[in-house]
N, C-alpha and C positions, 0 to 999 in steps of 0.2 A: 568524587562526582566530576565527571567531565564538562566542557564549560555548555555544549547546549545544553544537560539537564538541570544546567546553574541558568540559562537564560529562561526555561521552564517554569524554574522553580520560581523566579524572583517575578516573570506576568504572572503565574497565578497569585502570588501574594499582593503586587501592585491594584489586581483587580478586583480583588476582597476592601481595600483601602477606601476607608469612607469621609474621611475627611482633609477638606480640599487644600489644609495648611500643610499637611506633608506629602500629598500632591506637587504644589507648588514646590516646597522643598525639595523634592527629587528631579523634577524639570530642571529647575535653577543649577544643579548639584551636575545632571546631566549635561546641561549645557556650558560649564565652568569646565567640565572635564574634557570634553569635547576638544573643546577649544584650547585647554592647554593641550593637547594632543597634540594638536594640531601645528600649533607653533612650536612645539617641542621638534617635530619631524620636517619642519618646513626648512629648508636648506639655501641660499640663496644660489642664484643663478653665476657660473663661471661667467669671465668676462668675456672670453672663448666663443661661449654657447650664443653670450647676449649679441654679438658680433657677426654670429653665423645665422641666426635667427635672422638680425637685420638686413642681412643679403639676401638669404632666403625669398623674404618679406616684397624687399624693391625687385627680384628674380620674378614673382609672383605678378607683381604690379604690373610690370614691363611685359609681360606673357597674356596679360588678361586674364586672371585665372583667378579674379578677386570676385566677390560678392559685393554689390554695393548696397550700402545700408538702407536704403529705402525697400530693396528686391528682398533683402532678410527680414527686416518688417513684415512687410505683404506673405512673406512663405511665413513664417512664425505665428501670426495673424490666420492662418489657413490650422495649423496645428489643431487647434483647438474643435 
């Protein structure tokens, strides 16, 4: 079975699940996996990159090419 008909298979049996304790259980289970996932792939940044970023960054400053945070507020605030 390939893995969409395993993603399939496993909503319609979640949505027959009538009670809310292995519910929870699977949430909880979801989001423990998730999350080591997560940190399992997360790499930390070269000194390199963090260095190049930083130039970039004042490059950006110096250009005007920044958003100030009140102007991202108000667009962010519009999103909705």
């Amino acid at each position: 079975m390939d893995l969409e008909a395993r993603k399939i298979n496993f909503v319609q049996e979640f949505l027959r699940i009538e009670n809310e304790k292995i519910i929870s259980s699977l949430e909880a289970l979801l989001r423990k996996n998730k999350t080591e996932l997560f940190e399992k792939e997360l790499q930390p940044m070269s000194l390199q990159k963090f260095h190049s970023d930083i130039d970039k960054s004042i490059e950006d400053s110096e250009s005007n090419k920044v958003v100030s945070a009140n102007d991202l507020i108000a667009k962010a605030q519009k999103w909705s």
